[in-house]
N, C-alpha and C positions, 0 to 999 in steps of 0.2 A: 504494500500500500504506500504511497504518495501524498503530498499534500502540494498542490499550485496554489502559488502566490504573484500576483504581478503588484509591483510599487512605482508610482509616476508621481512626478513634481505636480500638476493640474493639465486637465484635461476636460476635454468640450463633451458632457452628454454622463451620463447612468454610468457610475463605478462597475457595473457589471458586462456593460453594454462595451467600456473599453475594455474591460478582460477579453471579452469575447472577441472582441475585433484586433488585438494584440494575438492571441493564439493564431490568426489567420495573417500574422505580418503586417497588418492594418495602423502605420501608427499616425493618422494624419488627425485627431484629433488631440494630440496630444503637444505641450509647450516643452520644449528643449531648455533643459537648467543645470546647470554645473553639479548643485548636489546630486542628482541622479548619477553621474559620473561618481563623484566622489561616493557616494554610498556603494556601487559596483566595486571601486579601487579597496575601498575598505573590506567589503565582504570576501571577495579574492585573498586580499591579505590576512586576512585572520583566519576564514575556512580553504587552501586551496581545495581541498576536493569538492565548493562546493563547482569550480568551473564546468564541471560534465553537466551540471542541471541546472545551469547559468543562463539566460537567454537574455539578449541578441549575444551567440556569441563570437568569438574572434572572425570566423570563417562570414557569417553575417556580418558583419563590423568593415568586413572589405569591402560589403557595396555600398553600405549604408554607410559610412561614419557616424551620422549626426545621431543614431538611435541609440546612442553609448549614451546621451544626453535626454535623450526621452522615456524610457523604462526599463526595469530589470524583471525578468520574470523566473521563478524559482521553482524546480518540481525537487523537492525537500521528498529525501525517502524516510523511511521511519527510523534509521540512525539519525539521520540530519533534522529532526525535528527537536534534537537537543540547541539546537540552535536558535530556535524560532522566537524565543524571549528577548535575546541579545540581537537578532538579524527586525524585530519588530521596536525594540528601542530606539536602534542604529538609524531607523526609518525615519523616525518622530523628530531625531534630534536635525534633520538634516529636511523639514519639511514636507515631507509625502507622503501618499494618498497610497491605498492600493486597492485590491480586493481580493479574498480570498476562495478558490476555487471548490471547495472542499468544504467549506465551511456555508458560501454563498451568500458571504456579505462583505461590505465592505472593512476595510485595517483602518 
């Protein structure tokens, strides 16, 4: 079992509406902000494993650049959900929204 999380600085429409449309590569609602970078930078740094269920990731990041700045989306397997207190902090301190897939509301 898994847990989806996606986190974005602000975005146009239904916290649920841009998960949904993020799982499909859709990020044109959403606002490009440094902290979303920096929350990616840090997450990396503190968990590397969580880079395999890290999303946009590098391989993405070469067409897209600018999505490095628009969201992180996280499929947390049930080791990495020790994580989710310290990666939903990290979120808060740095501004951002998300919503949670699993759960079916919004972070």
């Amino acid at each position: 079992m898994s847990s989806d999380l996606g986190f974005w600085w602000r975005g146009a429409g239904d916290p649920e509406e841009i998960f949904d449309k993020l799982a499909e590569g859709d990020t044109s609602d959403l606002t490009p902000n440094s902290g979303v970078m920096r929350f990616r930078e840090e997450l990396l740094a503190r968990w590397p494993d969580i880079e395999d269920v890290l999303e946009p990731s590098e391989f993405d990041l070469e067409d897209s650049p600018d999505d490095a700045m628009k969201y992180v989306l996280l499929t947390l397997s049930v080791r990495q959900l020790d994580y989710l207190a310290e990666i939903l902090s990290m979120a808060n301190e740095k501004g951002l929204v998300g919503f949670s897939g699993v759960a079916g509301e919004p972070i």
